[in-house]
N, C-alpha and C positions, 0 to 999 in steps of 0.2 A: 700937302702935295696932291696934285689932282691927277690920278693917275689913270680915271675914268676915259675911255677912250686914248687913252696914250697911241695906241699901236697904229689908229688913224691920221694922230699929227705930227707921224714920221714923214720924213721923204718916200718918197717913190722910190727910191732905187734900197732903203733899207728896208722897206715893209718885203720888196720883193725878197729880199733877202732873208730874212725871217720865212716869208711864205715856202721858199726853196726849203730853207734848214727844217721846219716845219714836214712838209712833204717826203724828204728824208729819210729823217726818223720817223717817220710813218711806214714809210717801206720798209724799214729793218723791224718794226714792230710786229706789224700785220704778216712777216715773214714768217717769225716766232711764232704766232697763232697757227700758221699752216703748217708748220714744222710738229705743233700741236696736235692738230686735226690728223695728219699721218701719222702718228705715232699710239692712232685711237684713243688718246689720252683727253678727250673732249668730252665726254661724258661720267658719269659716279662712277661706275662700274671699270672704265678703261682708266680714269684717275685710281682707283685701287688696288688695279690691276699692274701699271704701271709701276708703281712703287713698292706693291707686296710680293709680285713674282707671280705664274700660274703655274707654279711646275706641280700641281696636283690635279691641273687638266690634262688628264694623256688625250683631248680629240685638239690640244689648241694648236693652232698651224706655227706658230715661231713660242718655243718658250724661254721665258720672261723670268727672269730671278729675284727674289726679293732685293734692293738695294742695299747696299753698306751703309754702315754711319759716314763713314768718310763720302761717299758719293752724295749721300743728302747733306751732309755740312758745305759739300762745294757748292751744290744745287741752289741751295737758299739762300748762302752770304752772297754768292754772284749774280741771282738775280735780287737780292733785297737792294744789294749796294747799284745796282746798272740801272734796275730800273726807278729806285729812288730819286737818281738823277734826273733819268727822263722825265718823273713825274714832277718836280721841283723849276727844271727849265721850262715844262709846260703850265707850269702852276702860275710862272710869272708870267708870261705869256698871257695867260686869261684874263689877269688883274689888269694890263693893257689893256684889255678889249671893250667896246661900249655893251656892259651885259647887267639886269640889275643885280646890287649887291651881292645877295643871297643866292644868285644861281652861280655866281662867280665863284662865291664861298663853297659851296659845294663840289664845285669843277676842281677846284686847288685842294684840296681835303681831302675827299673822298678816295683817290688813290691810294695815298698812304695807308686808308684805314681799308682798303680792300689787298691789298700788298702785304702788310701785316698779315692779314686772313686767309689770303692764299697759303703763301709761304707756310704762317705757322699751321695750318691746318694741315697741309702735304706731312708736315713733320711730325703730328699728331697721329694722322691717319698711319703713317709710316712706326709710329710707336704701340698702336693698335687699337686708335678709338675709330672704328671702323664708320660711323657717323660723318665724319670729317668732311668725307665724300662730297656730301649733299655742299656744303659751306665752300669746301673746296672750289667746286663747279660754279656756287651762284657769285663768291666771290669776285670771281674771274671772268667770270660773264657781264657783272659791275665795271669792272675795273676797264675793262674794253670797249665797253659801251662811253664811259664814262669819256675815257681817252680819244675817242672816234669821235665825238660829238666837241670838247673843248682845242684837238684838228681840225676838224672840220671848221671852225669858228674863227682858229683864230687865219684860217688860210683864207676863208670868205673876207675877214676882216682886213686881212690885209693888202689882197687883191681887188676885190669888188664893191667894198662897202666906200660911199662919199667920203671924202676927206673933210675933216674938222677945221678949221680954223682957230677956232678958243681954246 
């Protein structure tokens, strides 16, 4: 099956299509990240913070309670399971795209394996390996970068880039 550039010897009116659905769920993603960024949960400290509680800072302006198991069991299966998906739709998506092998391989992979690490790291940090933090963050900083750049590719590709014929 030659699936190397697929996404260019679609029609016009489906790549648009794709481009749209594409764009999309980009906006619901990058929404999530700002939802992130305001809740200071962007950085080690606010990732710890976040999840362990400060109520042993009497100067912190809003205090934060450690979480429940219950609230981290929701936390993780509904993003391991939502954003699996997105990463899976977008996974196939890249393997359409004209990109070589190995950067494709990596595009379609690499989420899962920073999804895992988020998640389970949050859970970890949340159990008290206080480390987690660091893993937590770079994770997540992967996994977004990862996600911005195989969007961004395949929206160029679908819109911009020459159409194939072979």
């Amino acid at each position: 099956m030659k699936y190397n550039g697929m996404l260019l010897r679609l029609p016009r009116e489906i790549r648009w299509f794709i481009a749209i659905f594409v764009i999309t769920l980009s906006v619901g993603f990058f929404s999530g990240l700002f939802f992130v960024e305001q809740t200071s949960t962007a950085s080690p400290s606010g990732i710890e913070e976040n999840y362990l509680g400060n109520e042993q800072d009497v100067e912190a302006e809003i205090m934060i309670f450690k979480k429940s198991q219950r609230e981290m069991m929701t936390l993780i299966h509904t993003h391991i399971l939502s954003l699996s998906m997105l990463f899976f739709l977008m996974g196939i998506l890249v393997w359409g795209t004209r990109l070589p092998r190995a950067l494709k391989m990596f595009l379609a992979i690499e989420p899962f394996l920073s999804l895992i690490l988020t998640f389970g790291g949050i859970y970890l940090l949340w159990y008290g390996i206080l480390w987690m933090k660091y893993l937590v963050s770079f994770s997540g900083m992967l996994m977004t970068v990862t996600y911005a750049l195989s969007s961004g590719l395949v929206v160029f590709q679908c819109l911009w880039a020459p159409k194939t014929t072979h």
